[in-house]
SEROTI-592880 format. One record per residue (C-alpha): x, y, z; residue in one letter. Coordinates in nm, 2 decimals, m for minus. Layout:
REM residues N
<torza u="X" v="Y" w="Z" rest="A"/>
...
//
This chain:
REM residues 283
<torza u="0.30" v="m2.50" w="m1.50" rest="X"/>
<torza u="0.38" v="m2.17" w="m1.33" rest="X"/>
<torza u="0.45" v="m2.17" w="m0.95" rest="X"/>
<torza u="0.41" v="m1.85" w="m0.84" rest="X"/>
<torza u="0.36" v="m1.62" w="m0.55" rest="X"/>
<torza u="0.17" v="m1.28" w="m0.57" rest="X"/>
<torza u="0.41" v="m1.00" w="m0.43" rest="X"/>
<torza u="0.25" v="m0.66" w="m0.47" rest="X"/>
<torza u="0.14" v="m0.38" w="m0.61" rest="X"/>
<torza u="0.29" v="m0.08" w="m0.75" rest="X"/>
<torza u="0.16" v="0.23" w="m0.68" rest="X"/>
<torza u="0.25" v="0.60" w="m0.78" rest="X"/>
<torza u="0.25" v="0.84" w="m0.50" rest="X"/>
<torza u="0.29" v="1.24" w="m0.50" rest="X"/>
<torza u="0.32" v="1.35" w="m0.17" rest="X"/>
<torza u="0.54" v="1.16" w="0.07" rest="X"/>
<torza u="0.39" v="1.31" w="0.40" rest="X"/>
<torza u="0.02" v="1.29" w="0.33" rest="X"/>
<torza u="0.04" v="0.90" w="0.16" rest="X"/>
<torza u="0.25" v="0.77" w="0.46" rest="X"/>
<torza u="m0.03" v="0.92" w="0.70" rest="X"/>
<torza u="m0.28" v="0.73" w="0.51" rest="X"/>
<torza u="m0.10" v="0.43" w="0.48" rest="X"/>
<torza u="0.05" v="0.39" w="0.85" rest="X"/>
<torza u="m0.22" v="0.55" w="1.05" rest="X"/>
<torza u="m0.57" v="0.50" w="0.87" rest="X"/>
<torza u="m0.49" v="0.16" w="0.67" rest="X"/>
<torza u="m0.26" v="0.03" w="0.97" rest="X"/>
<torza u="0.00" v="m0.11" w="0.78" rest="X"/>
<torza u="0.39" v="m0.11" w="0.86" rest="X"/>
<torza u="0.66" v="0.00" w="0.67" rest="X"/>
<torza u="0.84" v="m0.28" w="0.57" rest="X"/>
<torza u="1.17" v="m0.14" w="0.42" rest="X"/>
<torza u="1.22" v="0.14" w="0.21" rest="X"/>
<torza u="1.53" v="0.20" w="m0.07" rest="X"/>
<torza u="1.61" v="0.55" w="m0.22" rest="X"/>
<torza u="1.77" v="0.55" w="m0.55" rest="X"/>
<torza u="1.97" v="0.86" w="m0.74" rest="X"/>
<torza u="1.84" v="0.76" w="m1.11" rest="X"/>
<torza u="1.59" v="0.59" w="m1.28" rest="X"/>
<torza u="1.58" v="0.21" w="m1.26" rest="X"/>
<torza u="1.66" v="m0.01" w="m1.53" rest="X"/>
<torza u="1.29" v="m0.17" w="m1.60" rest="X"/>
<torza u="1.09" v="0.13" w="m1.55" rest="X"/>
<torza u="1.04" v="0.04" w="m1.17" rest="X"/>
<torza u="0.96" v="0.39" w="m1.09" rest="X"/>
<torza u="0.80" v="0.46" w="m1.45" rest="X"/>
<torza u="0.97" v="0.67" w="m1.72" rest="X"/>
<torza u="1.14" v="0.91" w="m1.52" rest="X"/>
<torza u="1.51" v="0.90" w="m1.52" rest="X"/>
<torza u="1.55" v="1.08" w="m1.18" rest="X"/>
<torza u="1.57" v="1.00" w="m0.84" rest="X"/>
<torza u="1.32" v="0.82" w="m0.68" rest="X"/>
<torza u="1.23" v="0.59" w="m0.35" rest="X"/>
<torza u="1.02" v="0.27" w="m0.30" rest="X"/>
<torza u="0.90" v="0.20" w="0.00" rest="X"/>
<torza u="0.73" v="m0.15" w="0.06" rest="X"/>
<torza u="0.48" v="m0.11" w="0.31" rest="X"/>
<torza u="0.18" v="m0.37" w="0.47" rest="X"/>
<torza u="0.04" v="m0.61" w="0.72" rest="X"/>
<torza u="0.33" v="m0.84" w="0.78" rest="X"/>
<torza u="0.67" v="m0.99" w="0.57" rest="X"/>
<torza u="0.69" v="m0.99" w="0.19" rest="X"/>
<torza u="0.76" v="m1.33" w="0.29" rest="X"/>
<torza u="0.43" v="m1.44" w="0.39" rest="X"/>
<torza u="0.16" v="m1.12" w="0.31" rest="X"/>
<torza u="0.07" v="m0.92" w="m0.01" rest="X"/>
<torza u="0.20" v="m0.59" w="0.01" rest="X"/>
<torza u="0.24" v="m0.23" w="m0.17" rest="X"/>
<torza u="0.52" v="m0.08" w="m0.33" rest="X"/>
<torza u="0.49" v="0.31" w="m0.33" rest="X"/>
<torza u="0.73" v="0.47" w="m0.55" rest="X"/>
<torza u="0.80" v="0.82" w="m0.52" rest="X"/>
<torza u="0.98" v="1.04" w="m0.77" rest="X"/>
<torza u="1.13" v="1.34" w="m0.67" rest="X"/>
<torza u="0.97" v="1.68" w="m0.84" rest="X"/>
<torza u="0.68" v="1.52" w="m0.92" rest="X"/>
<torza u="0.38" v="1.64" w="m0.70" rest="X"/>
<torza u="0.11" v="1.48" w="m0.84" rest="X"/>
<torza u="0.04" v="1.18" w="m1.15" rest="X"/>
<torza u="m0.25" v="1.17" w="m1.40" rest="X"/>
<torza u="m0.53" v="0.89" w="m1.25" rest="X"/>
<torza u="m0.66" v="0.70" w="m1.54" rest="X"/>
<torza u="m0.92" v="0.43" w="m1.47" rest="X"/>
<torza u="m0.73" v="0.07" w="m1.51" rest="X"/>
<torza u="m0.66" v="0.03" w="m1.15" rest="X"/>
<torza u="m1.01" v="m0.05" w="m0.99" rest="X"/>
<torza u="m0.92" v="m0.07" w="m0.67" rest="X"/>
<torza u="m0.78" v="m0.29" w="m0.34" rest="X"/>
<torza u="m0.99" v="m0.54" w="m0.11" rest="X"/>
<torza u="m0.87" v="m0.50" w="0.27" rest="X"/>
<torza u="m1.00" v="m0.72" w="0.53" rest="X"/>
<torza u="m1.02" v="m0.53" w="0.82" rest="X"/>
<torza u="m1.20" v="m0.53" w="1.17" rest="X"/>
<torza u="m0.99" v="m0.21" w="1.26" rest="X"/>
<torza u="m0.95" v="0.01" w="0.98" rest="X"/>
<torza u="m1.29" v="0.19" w="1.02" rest="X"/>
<torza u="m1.23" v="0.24" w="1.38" rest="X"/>
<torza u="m0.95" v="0.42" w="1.29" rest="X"/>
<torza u="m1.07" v="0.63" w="0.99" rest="X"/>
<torza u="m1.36" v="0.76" w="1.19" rest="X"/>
<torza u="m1.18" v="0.85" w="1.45" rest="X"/>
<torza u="m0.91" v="1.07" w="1.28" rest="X"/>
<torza u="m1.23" v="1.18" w="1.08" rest="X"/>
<torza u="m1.10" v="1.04" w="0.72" rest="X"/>
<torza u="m1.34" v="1.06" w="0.49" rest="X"/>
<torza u="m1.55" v="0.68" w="0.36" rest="X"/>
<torza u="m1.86" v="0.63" w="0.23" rest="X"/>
<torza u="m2.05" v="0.28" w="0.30" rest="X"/>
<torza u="m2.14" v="0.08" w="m0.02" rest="X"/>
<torza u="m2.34" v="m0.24" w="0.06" rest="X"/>
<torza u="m2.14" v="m0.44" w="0.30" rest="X"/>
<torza u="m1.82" v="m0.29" w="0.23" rest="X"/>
<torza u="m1.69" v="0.08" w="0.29" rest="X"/>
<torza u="m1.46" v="0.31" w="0.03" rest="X"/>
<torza u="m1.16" v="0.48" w="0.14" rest="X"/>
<torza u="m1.00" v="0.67" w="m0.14" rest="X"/>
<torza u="m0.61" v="0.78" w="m0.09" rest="X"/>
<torza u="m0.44" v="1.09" w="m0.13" rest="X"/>
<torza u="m0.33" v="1.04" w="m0.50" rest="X"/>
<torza u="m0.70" v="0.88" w="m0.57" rest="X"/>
<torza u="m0.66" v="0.51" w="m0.54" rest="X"/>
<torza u="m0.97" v="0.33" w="m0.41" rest="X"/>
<torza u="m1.00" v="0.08" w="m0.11" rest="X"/>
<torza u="m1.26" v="m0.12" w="m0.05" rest="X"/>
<torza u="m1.25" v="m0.18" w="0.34" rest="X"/>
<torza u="m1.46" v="m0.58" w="0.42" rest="X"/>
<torza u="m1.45" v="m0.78" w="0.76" rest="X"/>
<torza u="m1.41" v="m1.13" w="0.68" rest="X"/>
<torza u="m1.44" v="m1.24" w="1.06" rest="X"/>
<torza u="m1.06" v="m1.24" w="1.08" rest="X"/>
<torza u="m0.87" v="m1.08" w="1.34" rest="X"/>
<torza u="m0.56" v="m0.99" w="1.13" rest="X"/>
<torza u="m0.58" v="m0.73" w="0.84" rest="X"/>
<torza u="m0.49" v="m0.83" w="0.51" rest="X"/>
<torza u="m0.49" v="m0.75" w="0.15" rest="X"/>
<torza u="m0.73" v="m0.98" w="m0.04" rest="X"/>
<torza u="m0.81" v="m0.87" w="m0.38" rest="X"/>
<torza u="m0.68" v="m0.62" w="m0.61" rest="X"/>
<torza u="m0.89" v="m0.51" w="m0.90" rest="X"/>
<torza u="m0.79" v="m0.40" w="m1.23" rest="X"/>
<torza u="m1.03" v="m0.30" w="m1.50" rest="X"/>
<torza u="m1.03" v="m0.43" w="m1.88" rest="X"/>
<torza u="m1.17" v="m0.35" w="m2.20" rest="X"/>
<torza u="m1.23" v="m0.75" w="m2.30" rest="X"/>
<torza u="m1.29" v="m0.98" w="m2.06" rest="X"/>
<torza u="m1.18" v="m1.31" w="m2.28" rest="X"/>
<torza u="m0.90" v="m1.21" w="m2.39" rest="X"/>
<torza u="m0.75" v="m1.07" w="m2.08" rest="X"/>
<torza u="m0.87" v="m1.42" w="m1.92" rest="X"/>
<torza u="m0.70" v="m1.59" w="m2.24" rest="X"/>
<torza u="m0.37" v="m1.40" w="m2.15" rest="X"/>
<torza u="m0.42" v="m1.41" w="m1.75" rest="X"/>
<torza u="m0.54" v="m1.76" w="m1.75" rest="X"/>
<torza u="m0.42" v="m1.94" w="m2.07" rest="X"/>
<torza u="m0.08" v="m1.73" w="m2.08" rest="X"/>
<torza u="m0.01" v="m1.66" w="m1.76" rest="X"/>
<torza u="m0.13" v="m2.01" w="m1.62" rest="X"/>
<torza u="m0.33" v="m1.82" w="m1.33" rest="X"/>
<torza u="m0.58" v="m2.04" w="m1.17" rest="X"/>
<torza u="m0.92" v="m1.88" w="m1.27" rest="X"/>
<torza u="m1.14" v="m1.97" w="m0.97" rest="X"/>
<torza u="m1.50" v="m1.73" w="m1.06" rest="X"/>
<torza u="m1.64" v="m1.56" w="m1.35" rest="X"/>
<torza u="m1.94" v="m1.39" w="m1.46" rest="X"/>
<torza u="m2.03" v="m1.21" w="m1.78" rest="X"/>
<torza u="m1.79" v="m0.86" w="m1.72" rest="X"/>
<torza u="m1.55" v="m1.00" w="m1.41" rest="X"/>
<torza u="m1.34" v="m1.28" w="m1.33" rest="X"/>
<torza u="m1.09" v="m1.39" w="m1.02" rest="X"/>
<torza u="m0.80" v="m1.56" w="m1.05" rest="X"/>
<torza u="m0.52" v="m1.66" w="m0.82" rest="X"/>
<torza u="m0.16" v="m1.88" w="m0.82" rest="X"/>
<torza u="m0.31" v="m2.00" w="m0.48" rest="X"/>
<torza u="m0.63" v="m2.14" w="m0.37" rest="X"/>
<torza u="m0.59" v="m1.97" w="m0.02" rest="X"/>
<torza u="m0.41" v="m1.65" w="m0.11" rest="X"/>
<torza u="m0.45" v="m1.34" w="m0.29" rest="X"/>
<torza u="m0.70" v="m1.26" w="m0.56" rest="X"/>
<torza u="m0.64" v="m1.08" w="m0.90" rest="X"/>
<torza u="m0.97" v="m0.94" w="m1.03" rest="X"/>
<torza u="m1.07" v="m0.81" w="m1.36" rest="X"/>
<torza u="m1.34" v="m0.65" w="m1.45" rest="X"/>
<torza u="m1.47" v="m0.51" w="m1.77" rest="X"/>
<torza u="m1.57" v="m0.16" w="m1.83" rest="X"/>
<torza u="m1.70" v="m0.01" w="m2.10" rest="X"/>
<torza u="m1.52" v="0.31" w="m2.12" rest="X"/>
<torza u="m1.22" v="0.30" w="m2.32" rest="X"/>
<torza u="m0.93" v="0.23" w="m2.10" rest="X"/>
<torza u="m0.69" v="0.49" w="m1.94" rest="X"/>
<torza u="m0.38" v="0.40" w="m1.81" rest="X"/>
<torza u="m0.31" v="0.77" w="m1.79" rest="X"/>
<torza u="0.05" v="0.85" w="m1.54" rest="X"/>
<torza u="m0.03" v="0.66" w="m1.26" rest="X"/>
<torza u="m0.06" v="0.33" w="m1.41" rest="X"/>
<torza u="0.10" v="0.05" w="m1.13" rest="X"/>
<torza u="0.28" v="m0.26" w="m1.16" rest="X"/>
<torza u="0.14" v="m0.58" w="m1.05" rest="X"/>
<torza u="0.47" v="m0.86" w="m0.89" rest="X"/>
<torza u="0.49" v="m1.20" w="m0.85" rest="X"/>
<torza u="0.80" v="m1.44" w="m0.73" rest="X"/>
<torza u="0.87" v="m1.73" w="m0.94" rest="X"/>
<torza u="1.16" v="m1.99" w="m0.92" rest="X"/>
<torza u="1.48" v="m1.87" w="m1.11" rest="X"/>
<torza u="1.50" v="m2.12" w="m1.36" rest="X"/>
<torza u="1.13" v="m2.05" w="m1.46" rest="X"/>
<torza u="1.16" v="m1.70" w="m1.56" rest="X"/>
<torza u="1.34" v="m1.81" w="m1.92" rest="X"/>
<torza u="1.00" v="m2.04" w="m1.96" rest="X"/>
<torza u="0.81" v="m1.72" w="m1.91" rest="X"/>
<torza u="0.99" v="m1.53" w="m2.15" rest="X"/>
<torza u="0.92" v="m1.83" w="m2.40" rest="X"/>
<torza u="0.58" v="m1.83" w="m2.36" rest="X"/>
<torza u="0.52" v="m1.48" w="m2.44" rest="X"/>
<torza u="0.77" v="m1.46" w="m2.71" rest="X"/>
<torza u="0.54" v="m1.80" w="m2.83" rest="X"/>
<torza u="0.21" v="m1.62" w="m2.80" rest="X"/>
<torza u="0.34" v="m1.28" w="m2.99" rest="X"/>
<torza u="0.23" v="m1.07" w="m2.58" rest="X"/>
<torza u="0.43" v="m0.81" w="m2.44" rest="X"/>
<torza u="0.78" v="m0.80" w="m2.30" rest="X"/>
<torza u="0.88" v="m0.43" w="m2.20" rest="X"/>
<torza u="1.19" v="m0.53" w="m2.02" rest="X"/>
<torza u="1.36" v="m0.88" w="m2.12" rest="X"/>
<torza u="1.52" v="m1.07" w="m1.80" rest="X"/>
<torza u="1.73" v="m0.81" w="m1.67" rest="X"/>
<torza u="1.96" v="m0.81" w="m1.33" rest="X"/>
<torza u="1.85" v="m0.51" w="m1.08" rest="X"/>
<torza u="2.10" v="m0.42" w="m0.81" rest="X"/>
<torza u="2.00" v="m0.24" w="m0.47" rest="X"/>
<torza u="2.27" v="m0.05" w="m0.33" rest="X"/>
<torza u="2.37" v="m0.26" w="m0.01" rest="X"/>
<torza u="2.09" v="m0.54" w="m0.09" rest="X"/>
<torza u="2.08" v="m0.83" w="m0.31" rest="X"/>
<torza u="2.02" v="m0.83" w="m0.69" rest="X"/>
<torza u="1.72" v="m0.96" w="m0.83" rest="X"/>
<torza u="1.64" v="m1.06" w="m1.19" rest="X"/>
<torza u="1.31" v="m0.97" w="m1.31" rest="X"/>
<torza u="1.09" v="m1.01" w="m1.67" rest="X"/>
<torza u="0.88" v="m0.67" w="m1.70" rest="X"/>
<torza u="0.54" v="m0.80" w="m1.90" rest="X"/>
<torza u="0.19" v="m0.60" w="m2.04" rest="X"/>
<torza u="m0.13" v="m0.76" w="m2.08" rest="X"/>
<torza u="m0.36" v="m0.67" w="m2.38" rest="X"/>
<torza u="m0.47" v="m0.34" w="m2.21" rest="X"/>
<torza u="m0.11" v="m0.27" w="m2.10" rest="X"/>
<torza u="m0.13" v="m0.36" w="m1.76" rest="X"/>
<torza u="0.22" v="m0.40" w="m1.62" rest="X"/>
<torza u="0.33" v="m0.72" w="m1.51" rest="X"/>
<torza u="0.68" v="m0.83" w="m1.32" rest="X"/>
<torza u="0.82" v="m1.17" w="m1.24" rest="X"/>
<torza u="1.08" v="m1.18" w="m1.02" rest="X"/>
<torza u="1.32" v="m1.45" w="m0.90" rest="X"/>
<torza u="1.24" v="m1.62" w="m0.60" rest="X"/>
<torza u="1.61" v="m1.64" w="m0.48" rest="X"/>
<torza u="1.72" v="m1.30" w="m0.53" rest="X"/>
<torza u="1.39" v="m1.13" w="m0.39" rest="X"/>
<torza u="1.36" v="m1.38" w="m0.07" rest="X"/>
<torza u="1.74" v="m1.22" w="0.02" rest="X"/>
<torza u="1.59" v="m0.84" w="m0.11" rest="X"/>
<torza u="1.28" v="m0.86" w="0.07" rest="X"/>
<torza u="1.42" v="m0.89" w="0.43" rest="X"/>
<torza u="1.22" v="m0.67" w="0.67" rest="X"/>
<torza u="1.44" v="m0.38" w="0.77" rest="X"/>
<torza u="1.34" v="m0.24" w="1.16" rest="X"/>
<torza u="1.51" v="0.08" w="1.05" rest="X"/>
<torza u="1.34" v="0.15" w="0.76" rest="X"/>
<torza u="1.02" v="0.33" w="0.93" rest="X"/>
<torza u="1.27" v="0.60" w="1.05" rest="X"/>
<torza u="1.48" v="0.62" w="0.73" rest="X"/>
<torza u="1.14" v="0.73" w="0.53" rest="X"/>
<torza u="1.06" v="0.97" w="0.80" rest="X"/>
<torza u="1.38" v="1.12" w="0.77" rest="X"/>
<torza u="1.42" v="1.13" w="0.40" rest="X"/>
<torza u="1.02" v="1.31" w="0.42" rest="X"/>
<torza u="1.13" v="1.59" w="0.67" rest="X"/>
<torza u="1.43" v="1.63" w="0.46" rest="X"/>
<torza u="1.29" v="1.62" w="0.09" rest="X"/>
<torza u="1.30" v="1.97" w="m0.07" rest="X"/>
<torza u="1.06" v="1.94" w="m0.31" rest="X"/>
<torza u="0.73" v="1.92" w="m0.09" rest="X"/>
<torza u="0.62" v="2.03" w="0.19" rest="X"/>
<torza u="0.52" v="1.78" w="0.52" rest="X"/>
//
């Protein structure tokens, strides 16, 4: 079986200044560390662009303990193609519509749950659970055959498949954690530019057992297990995986991303600075 823990997602932003103000002051979440970079990484991290670029890991508490985002950046490039295979993220939130309607961000109420839609287009789906603490809960990514991305997720990928219904199912790695949802559309699928990246930690040793698998059931590998250094921080290993509808996938090594992932205090500043400074855009 796969052990696994869901990490984040990879989004593509365009504008620094106006993505950190929706981040930080409408969904409430804290910049966790962020890493600039002078050339393109290895396994596509930052997409096919070999130029430089900055990630900046951003939510509601430790990559330790909490699903989080990863907003890449690459320099020059304002703006990114919005296709429609990322469906959206599920916040739980008693706070973030307080917030939103107070600094008079546009949402629109849809049953019991409200829309937020950032900068660069990415939907949020805002809920209130009853829990005090905001927290990502689901993130959504759309599919052109439900089966066979549950044969891949599910059968593959050994995710737990805990709900499913005739064009969407759930599954997880963890019955109390995060959800992956997938949901069938029947417009052809459009990864467009801004396609993301969806991470999960594994144990070292069962990343080669990964690689087996996939090689065994003739799936995607876009990047075989690879070694990525960050200047000044650990060095990870990492698998880079697409689904049947080309959805990125990475599995990274437990060790090496515990000792990456450390929260850095500094980091809120760093991005601040590196926005104020960043010639290409304006703040």
């Amino acid at each position: 079986m796969i052990a696994a823990r869901a990490l984040h997602y990879v989004l593509k932003i365009g504008n620094r200044a106006k993505n950190v103000h929706f981040f930080r002051e409408i969904l409430g979440m804290q910049v966790l560390r962020h890493e600039e970079f002078t050339q393109g990484c290895d396994a596509a991290c930052n997409g096919p662009y070999d130029n430089r670029w900055s990630k900046t890991m951003i939510g509601y508490g430790p990559e330790s303990s909490h699903f989080v985002l990863e907003l890449t950046y690459n320099y020059g490039v304002k703006e990114y193609a919005l296709g429609n295979d990322f469906g959206g993220m599920t916040i739980s939130s008693a706070n973030i519509i307080e917030r939103a309607t107070k600094l008079n961000y546009p949402m629109t109420q849809k049953g019991n749950h409200f829309e937020l839609v950032s900068p660069d287009g990415y939907k949020f789906f805002i809920t209130n659970d009853g829990s005090s603490v905001d927290a990502v809960r689901k993130v959504t990514l759309n599919c052109s055959d439900l089966n066979r991305s549950v044969q891949y997720w599910h059968g593959t990928l050994q995710m737990k498949e805990v709900a499913k219904t005739d064009i969407s199912a759930q599954l997880t790695y963890s019955d109390e954690g995060f959800i992956l949802e997938l949901v069938q559309i029947s417009d052809p699928l459009d990864r467009a530019k801004a396609y993301g990246r969806i991470a999960f930690a594994v144990p070292f040793e069962i990343q080669p057992m990964i690689d087996e698998r996939i090689q065994q059931s003739k799936n995607t590998i876009l990047t075989p297990l690879i070694s990525l250094d960050t200047p000044g921080k650990a060095t990870v290993r990492v698998i880079i995986l697409a689904d049947p509808d080309g959805h990125e996938i990475c599995f990274v090594d437990e060790e090496g991303f515990t000792a990456l992932s450390q929260v850095d205090p500094a980091s809120n500043g760093q991005l601040d600075k590196y926005i104020k400074k960043d010639p290409f855009q304006e703040t």
